[in-house]
DRENZA-527362 format. One record per residue (C-alpha): residue in one letter; x, y, z. Coordinates in nm, 2 decimals. Each point is the difference from the previous one (the first is absolute). Layout:
BEGIN
<rec r="a" X="X" Y="Y" Z="Z"/>
...
//
This chain:
BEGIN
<rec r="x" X="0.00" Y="0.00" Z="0.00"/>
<rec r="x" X="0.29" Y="0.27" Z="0.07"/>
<rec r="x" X="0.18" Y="-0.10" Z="-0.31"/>
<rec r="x" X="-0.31" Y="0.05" Z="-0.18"/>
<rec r="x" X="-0.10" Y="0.33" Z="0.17"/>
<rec r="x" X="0.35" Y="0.06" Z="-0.08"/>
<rec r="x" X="-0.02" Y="0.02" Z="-0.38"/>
<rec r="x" X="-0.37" Y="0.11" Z="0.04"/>
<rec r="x" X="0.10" Y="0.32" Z="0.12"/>
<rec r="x" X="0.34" Y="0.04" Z="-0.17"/>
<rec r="x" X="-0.18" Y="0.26" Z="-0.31"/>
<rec r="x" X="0.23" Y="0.13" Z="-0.20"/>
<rec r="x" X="0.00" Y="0.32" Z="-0.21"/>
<rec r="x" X="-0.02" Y="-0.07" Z="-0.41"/>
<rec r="x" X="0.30" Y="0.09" Z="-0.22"/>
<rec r="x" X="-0.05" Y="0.34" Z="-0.01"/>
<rec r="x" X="-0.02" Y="0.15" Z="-0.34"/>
<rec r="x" X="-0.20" Y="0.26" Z="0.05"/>
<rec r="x" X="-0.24" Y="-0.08" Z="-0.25"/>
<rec r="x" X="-0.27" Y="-0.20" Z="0.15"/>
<rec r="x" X="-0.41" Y="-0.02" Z="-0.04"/>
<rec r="x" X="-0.24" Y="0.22" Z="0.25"/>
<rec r="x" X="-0.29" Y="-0.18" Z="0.07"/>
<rec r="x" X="-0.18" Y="0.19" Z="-0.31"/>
<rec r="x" X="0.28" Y="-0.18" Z="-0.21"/>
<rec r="x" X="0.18" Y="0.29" Z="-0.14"/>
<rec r="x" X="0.36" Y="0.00" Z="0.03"/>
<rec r="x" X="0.14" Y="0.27" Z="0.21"/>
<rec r="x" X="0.37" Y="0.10" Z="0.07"/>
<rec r="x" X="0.08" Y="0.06" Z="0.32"/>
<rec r="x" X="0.15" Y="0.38" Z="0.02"/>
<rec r="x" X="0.24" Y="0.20" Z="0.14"/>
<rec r="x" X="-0.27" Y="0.19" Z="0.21"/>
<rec r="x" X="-0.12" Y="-0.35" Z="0.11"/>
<rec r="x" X="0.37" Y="-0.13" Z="0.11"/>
<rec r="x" X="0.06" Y="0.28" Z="0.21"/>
<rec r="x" X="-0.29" Y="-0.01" Z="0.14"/>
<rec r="x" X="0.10" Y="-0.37" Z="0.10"/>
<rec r="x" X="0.29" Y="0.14" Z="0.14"/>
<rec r="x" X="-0.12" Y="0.27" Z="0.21"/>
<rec r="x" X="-0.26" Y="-0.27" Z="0.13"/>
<rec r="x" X="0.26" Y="-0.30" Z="0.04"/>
<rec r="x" X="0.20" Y="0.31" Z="0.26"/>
<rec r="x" X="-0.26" Y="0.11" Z="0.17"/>
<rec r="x" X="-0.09" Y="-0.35" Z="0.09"/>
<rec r="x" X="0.35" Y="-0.11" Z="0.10"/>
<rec r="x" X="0.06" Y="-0.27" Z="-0.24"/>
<rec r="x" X="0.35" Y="-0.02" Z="0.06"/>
<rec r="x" X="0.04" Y="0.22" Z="0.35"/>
<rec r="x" X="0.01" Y="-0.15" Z="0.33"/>
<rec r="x" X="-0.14" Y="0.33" Z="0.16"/>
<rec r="x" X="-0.38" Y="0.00" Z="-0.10"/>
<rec r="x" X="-0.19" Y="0.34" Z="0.02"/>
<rec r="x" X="-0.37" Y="-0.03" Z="0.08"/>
<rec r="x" X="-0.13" Y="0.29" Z="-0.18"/>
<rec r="x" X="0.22" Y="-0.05" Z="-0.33"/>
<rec r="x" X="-0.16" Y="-0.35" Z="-0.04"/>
<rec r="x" X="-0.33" Y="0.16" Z="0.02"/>
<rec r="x" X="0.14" Y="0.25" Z="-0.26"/>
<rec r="x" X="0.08" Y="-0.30" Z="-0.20"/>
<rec r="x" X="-0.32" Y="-0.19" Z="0.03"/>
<rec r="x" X="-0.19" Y="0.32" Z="-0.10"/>
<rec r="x" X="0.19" Y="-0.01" Z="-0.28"/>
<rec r="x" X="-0.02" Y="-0.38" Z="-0.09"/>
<rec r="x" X="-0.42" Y="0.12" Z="0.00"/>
<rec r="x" X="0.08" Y="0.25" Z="-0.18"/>
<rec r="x" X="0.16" Y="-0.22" Z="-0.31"/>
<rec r="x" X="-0.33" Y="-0.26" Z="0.08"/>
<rec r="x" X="-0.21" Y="0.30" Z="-0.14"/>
<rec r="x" X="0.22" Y="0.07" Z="-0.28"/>
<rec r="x" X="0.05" Y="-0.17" Z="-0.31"/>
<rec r="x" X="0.35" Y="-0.13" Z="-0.02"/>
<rec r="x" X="0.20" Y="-0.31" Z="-0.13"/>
<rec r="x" X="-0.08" Y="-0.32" Z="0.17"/>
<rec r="x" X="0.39" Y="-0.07" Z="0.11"/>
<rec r="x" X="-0.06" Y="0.35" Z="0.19"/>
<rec r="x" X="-0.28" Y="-0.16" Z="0.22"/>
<rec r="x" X="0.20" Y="-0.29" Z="0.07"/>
<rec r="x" X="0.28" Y="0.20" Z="0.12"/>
<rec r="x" X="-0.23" Y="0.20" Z="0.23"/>
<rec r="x" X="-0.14" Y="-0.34" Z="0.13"/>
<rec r="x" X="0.35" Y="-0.11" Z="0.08"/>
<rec r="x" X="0.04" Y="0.30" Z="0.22"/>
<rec r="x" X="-0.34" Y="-0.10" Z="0.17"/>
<rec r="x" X="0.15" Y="-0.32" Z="0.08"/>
<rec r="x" X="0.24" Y="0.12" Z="0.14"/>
<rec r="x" X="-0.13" Y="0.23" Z="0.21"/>
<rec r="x" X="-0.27" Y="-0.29" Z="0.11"/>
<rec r="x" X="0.35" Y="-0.23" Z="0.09"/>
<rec r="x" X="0.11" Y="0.38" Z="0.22"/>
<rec r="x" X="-0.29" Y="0.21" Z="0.03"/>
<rec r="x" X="-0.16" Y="0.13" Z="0.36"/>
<rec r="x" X="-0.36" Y="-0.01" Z="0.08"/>
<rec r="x" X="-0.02" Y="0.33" Z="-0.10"/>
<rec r="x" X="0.17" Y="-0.11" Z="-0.33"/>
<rec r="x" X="-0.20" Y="-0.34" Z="-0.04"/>
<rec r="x" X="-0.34" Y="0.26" Z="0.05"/>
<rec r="x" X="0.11" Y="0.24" Z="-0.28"/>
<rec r="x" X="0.09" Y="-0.30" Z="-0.22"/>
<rec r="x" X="-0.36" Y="-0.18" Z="0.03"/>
<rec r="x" X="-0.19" Y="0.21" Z="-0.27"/>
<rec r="x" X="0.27" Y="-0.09" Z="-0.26"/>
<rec r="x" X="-0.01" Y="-0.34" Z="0.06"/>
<rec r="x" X="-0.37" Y="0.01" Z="0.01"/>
<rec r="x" X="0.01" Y="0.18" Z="-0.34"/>
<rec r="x" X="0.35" Y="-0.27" Z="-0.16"/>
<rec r="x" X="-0.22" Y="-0.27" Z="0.13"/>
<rec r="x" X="-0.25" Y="0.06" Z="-0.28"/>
<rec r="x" X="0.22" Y="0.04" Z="-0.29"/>
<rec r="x" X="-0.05" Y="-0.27" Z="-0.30"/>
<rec r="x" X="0.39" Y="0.00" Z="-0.05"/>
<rec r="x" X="0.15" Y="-0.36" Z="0.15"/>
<rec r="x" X="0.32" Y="0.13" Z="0.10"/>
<rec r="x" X="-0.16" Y="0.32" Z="0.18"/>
<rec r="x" X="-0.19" Y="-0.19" Z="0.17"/>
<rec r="x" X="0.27" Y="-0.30" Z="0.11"/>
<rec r="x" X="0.18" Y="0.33" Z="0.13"/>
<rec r="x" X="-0.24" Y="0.12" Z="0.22"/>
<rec r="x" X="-0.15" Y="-0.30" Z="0.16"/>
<rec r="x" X="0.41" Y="-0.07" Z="0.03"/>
<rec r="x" X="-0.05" Y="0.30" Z="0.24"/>
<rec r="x" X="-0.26" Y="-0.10" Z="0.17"/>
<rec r="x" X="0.17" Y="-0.30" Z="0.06"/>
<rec r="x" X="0.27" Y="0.17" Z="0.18"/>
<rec r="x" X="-0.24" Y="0.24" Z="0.19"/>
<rec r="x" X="-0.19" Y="-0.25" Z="0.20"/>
<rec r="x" X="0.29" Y="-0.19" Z="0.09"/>
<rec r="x" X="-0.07" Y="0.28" Z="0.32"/>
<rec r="x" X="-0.31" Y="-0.07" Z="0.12"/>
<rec r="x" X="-0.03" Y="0.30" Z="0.13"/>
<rec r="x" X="0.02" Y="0.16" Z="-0.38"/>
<rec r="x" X="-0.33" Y="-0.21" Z="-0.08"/>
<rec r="x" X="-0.25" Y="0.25" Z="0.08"/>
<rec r="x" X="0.20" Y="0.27" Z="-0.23"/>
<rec r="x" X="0.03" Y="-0.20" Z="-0.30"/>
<rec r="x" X="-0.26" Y="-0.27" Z="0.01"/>
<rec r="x" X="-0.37" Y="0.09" Z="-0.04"/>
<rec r="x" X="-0.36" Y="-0.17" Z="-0.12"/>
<rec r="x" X="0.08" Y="0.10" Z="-0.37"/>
<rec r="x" X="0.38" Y="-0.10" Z="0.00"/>
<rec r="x" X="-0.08" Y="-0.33" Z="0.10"/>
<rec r="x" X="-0.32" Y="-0.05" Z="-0.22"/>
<rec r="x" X="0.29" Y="0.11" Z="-0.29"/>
<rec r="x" X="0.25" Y="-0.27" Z="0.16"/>
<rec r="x" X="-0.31" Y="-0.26" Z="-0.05"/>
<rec r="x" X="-0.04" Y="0.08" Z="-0.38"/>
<rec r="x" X="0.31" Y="-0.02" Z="-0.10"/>
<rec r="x" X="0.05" Y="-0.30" Z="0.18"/>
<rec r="x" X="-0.24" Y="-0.11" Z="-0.34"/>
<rec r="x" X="0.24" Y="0.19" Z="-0.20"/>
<rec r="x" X="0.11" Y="-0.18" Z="-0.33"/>
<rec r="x" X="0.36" Y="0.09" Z="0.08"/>
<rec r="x" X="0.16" Y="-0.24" Z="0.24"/>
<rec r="x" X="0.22" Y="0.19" Z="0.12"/>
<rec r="x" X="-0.29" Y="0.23" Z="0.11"/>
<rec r="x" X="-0.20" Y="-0.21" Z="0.12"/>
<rec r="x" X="0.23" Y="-0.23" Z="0.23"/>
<rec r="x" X="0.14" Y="0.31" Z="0.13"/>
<rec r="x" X="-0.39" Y="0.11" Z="0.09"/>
<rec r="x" X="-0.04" Y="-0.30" Z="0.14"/>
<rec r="x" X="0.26" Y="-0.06" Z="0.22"/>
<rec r="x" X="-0.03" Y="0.39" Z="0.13"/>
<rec r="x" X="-0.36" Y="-0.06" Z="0.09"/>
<rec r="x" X="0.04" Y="-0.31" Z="0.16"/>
<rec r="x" X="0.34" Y="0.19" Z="0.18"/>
<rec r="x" X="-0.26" Y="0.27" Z="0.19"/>
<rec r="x" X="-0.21" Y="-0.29" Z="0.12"/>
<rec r="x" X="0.28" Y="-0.23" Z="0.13"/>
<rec r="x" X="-0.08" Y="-0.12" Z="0.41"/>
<rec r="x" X="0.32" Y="0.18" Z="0.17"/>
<rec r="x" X="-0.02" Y="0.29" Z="-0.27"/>
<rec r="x" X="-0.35" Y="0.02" Z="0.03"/>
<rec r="x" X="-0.02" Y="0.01" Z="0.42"/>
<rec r="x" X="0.27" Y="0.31" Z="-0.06"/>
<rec r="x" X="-0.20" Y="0.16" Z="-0.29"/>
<rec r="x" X="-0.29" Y="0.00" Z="0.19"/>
<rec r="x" X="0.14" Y="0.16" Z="0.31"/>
<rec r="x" X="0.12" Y="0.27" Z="-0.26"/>
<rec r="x" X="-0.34" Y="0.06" Z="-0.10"/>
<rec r="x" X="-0.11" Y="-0.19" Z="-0.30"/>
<rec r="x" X="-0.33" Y="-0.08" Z="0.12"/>
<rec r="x" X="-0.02" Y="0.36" Z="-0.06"/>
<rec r="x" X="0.06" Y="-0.03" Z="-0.36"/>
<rec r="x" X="-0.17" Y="-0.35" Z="-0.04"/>
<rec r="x" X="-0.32" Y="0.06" Z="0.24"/>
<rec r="x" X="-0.06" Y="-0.33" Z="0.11"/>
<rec r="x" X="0.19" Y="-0.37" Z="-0.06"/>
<rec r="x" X="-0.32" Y="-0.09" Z="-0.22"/>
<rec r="x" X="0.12" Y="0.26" Z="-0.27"/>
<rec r="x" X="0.37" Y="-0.20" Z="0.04"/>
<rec r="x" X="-0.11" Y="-0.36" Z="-0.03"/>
<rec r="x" X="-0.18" Y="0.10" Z="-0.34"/>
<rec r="x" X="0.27" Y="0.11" Z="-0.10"/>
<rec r="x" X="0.24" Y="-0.31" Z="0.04"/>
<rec r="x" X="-0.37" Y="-0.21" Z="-0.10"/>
<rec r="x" X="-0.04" Y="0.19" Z="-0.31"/>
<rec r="x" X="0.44" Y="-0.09" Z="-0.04"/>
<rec r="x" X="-0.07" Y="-0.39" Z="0.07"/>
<rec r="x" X="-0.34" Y="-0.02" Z="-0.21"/>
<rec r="x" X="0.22" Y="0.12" Z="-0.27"/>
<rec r="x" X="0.36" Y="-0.16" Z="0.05"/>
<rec r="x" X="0.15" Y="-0.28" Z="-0.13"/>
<rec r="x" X="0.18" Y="-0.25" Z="0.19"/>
<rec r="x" X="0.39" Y="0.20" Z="-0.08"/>
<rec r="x" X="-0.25" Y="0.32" Z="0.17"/>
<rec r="x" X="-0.12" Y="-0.23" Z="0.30"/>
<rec r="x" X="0.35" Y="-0.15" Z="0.11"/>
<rec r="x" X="0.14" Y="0.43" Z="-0.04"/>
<rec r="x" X="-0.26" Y="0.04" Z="0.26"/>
<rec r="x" X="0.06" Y="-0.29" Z="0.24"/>
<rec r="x" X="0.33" Y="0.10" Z="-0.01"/>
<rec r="x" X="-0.07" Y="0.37" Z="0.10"/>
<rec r="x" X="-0.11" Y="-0.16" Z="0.31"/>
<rec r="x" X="-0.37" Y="0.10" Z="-0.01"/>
<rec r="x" X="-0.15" Y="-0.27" Z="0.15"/>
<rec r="x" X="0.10" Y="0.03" Z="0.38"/>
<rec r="x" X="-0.21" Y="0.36" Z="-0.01"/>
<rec r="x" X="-0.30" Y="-0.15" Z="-0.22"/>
<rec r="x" X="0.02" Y="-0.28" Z="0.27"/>
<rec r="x" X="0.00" Y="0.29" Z="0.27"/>
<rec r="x" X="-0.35" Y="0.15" Z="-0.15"/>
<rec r="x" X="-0.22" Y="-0.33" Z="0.03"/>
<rec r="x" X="-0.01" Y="0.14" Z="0.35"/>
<rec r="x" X="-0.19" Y="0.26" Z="-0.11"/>
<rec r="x" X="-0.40" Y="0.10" Z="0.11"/>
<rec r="x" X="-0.04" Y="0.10" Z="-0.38"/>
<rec r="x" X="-0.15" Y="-0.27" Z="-0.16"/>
<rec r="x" X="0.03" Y="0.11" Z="-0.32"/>
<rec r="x" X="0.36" Y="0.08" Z="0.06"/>
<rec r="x" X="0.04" Y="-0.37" Z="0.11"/>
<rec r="x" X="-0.20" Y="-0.17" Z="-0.28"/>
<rec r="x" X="0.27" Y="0.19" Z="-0.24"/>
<rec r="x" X="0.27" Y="-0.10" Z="0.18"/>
<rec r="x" X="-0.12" Y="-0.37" Z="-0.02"/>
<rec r="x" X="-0.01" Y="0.03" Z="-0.38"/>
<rec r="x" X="0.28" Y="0.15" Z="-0.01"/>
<rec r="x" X="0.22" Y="-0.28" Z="0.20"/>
<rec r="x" X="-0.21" Y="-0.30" Z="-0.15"/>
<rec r="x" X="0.06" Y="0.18" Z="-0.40"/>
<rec r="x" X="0.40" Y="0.03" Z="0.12"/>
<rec r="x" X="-0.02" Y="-0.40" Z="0.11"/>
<rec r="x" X="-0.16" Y="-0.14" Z="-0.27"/>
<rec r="x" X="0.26" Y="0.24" Z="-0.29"/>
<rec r="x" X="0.29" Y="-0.05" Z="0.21"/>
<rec r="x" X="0.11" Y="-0.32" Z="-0.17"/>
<rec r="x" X="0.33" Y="-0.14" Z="0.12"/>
<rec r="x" X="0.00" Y="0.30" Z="0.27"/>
<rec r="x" X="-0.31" Y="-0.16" Z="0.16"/>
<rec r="x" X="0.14" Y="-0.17" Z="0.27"/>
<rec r="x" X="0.16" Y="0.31" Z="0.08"/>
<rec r="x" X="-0.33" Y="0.16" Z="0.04"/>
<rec r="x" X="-0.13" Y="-0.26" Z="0.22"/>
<rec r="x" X="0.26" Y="0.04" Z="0.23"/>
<rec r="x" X="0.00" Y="0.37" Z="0.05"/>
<rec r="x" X="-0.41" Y="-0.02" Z="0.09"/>
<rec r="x" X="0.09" Y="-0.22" Z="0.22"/>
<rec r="x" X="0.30" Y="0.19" Z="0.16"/>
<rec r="x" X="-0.25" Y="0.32" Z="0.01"/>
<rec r="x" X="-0.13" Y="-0.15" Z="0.29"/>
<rec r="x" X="-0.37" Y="0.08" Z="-0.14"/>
<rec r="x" X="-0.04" Y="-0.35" Z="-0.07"/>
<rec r="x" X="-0.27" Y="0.01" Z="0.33"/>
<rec r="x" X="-0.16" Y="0.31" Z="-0.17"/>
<rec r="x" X="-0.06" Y="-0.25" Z="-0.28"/>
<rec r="x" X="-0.19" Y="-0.22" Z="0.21"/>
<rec r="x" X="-0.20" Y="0.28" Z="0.19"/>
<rec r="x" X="-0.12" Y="0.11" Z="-0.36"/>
<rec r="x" X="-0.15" Y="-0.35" Z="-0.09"/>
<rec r="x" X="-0.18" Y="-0.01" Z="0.34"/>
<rec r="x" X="-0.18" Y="0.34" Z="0.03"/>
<rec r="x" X="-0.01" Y="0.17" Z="-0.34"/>
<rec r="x" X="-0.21" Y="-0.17" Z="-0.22"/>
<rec r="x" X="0.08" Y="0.22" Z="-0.30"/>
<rec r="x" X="0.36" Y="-0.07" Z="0.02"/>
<rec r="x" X="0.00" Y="-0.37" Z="0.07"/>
<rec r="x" X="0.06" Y="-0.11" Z="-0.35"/>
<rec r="x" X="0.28" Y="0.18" Z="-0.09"/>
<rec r="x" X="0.15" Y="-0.03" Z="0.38"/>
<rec r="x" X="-0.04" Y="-0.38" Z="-0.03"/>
<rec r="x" X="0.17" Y="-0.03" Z="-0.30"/>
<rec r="x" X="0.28" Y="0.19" Z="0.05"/>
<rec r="x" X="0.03" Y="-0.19" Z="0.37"/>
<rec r="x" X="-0.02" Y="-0.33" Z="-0.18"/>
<rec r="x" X="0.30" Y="0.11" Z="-0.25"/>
<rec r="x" X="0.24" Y="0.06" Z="0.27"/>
<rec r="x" X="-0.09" Y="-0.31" Z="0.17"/>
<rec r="x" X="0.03" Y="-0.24" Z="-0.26"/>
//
């Protein structure tokens, strides 16, 4: 998994030739107004300086916005996403809150590499859990969920594997103390998320997950009053047992680790409703 995250998140710039196609396919150069611009932003940011100065990054990510609204060469955007990576890898709270609008607005962009950049910062901005609350909100992670459908591999493993990264047990306990129930108002609104990822994964998308070490916190939730919230998760961990192929033993073995095994047999006592799926999830980790 951390070789594969590894090359996953190793984007690299293309040759630059300067001569590449906006998104309204018309070839445009990338000028000398445009690379100074680059290199006013790259100092203001403190690409290459050890001393960083607060309110020149923000000078720089007003100017990054300001090149969003313009109409320049596509190599141009990249270069200004590299700076935003960069400052996700360095960047304060103060920082990671001026940077959320222009990841919001990157996010969207119908260009693969732009968008490998930027979730490539995200990436690196939630590795502080305390940075989720800047950078992460409802319509960044509905994004994350489309493009984990994205034709592109590349963009939608990396999708993927981010998403499944904010909802991960240890991460998630932090995340949450940061405030991401804020952003994600309840754990219903989560588990439909990773539902709507394991409804539509195949098995190579359902071992990344077991691997991102989900299913200790979904485990957590059959604790839950919510019996909605339960029902899902029940789907959920019966759907990641029955795809998990040769990883299926493996999943039987962390339920029953969870210690929510005796939930399990609660559920087929007193809810009705949930006995089904309860019962057959209990019976695969038995057999």
């Amino acid at each position: 998994m951390l070789s594969f995250m590894h090359n996953l998140f190793a984007v690299k710039l293309p040759q630059k030739n300067n001569e590449l196609k906006d998104a309204n396919n018309n070839h445009r150069i990338q000028t000398q107004q445009e690379k100074e611009m680059l290199k006013n932003i790259a100092k203001n940011a403190g690409v290459n300086s050890i001393n960083k100065n607060i309110d020149a990054q923000l000078a720089a990510i007003s100017e990054i916005r300001e090149l969003m609204s313009s109409k320049v060469a596509l190599v141009t955007l990249y270069e200004a996403a590299s700076v935003i990576i960069n400052l996700c890898q360095n960047g304060s709270p103060q920082i990671m809150e001026a940077i959320f609008p222009v990841l919001k607005q990157f996010i969207q962009s119908s260009d693969t590499v732009l968008i490998l950049l930027i979730i490539n910062g995200i990436f690196y901005a939630i590795k502080k859990p305390e940075f989720i609350l800047l950078v992460i909100d409802r319509n960044i992670v509905k994004h994350l969920v489309h493009l984990s459908k994205h034709p592109d591999k590349d963009v939608k493993m990396t999708a993927f594997v981010i998403t499944a990264q904010i909802f991960e047990g240890d991460y998630m306990k932090s995340a949450i103390r940061y405030g991401i129930i804020k952003v994600l108002p309840s754990f219903l609104e989560a588990i439909n998320i990773i539902l709507k990822i394991v409804s539509n994964g195949t098995r190579d998308d359902i071992h990344a997950l077991i691997q991102a070490n989900v299913l200790p916190f979904l485990c957590s939730l059959l604790k839950c009053d919510d019996s909605i919230l339960v029902e899902n998760v029940l789907i959920i961990l019966n759907d990641i047992l029955q795809k998990s192929g040769k990883m299926s033993s493996d999943v039987c073995k962390i339920i029953k680790n969870s210690g929510e095994v005796e939930v399990l047999t609660k559920l087929i006592s007193i809810s009705q409703s949930l006995k089904m799926k309860s019962t057959t999830l209990y019976e695969a980790i038995s057999e």
